[in-house]
N, C-alpha and C positions, 0 to 999 in steps of 0.2 A: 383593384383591377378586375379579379376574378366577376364582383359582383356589379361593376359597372359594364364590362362585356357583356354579363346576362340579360342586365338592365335592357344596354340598347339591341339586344337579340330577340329580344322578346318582344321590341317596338317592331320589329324587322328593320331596323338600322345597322349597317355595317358598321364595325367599330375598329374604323379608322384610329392614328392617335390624335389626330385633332376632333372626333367627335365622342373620343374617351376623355379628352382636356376639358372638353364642353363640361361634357354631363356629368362629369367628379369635381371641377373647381380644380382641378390643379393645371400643371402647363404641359406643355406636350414634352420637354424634357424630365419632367417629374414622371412623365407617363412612361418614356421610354426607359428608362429608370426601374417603376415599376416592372413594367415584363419581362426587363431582365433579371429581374430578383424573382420574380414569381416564373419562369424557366429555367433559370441559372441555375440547376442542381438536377441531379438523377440518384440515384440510390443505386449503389450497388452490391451485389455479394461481398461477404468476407474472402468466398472462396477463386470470387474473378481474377484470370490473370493480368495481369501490367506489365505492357512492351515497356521494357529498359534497355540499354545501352547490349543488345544482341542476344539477350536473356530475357528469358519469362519471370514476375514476382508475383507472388501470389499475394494479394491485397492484405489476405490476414497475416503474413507474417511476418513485419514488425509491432502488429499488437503485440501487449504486452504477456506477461506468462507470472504460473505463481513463484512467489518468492519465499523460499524456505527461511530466510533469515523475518518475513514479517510475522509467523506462527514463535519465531523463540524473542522476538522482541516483547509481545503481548506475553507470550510467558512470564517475560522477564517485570512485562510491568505488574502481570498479577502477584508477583511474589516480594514486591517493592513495599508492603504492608509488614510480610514476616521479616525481610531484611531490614528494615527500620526497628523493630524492635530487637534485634541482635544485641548481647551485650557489649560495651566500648571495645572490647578487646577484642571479642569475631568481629565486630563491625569494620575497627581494623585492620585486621587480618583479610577480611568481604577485601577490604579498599584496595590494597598493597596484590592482593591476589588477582583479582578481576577490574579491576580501572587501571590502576600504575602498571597490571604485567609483571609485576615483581617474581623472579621465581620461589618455590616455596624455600629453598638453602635459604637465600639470601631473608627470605620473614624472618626463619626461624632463625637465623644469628642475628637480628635487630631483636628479635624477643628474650633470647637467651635461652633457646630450649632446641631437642633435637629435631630434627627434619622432620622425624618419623612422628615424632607426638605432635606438628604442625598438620601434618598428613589427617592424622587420627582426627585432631578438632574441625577442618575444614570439613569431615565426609560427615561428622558429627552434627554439627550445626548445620548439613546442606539439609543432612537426613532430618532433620526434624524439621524443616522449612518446605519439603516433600511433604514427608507427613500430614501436617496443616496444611496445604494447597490440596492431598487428596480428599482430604473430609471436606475441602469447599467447591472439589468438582464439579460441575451442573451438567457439561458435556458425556459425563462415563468415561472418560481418559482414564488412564493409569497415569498415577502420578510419576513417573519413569519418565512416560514419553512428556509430559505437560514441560518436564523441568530436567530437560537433558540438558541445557545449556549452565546449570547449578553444581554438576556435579564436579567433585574437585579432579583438576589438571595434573598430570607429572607433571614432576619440576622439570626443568632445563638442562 
């Protein structure tokens, strides 16, 4: 459309939609068609307001916002390497703690051992899984912050 309007502007023909039909090959409801898709938008601010229902909305605020939970998920998939290598038995214990919600009482009486030495292995095995993610840091984190979602929970 754009460049058929220039076409016939430059002839000094008005460009009618039947003598835009002509001079593109298409029909005059393809035409009309076109200028409404080639006018049909305007661009506006994030910050312009929007009449609603007796209130003012500010356009950008249903954009979205950051999400704290997508920085501990990437955490969590970078350390999906050292958690897979965990021996059977933290791997276990990984499972029963953080997937199932188990609290730690209830591991440690399916393991047979006390609360407190359940307590000791999980901060043990988070801590070396810290560890390795700090030496593979590339950003400068402290492995603290990379992998606060690791570290071991009270029980219940």
């Amino acid at each position: 459309m754009r460049r058929a309007t220039a076409d016939l502007a430059a002839e000094g023909t008005s460009a009618s939609p039947a003598r835009l039909a002509e001079h593109s090959g298409l029909t005059e409801e393809e035409v009309r068609q076109g200028n409404e898709a080639l006018h049909g938008f305007r661009a506006m601010s994030l910050i312009a307001n929007l009449p609603t229902d007796g209130a003012t909305l500010c356009l950008g605020a249903p954009v979205g916002a950051d999400d704290d939970a997508l920085d501990l998920m990437l955490d969590r998939e970078a350390a999906r390497g050292d958690i897979s290598r965990l021996a059977e038995r933290e791997m276990w214990v990984h499972y029963l703690r953080f997937c199932a919600g188990m609290p730690q009482s209830a591991i440690a009486a399916e393991l047979g051992i006390s609360q407190m030495h359940l307590s000791r292995l999980i901060a043990e095995f988070y801590r070396r899984i810290r560890e390795d993610a700090k030496s593979r840091d590339s950003r400068g984190r402290p492995a603290s912050d990379r992998f606060r979602g690791f570290r071991a929970r009270p029980s219940r």
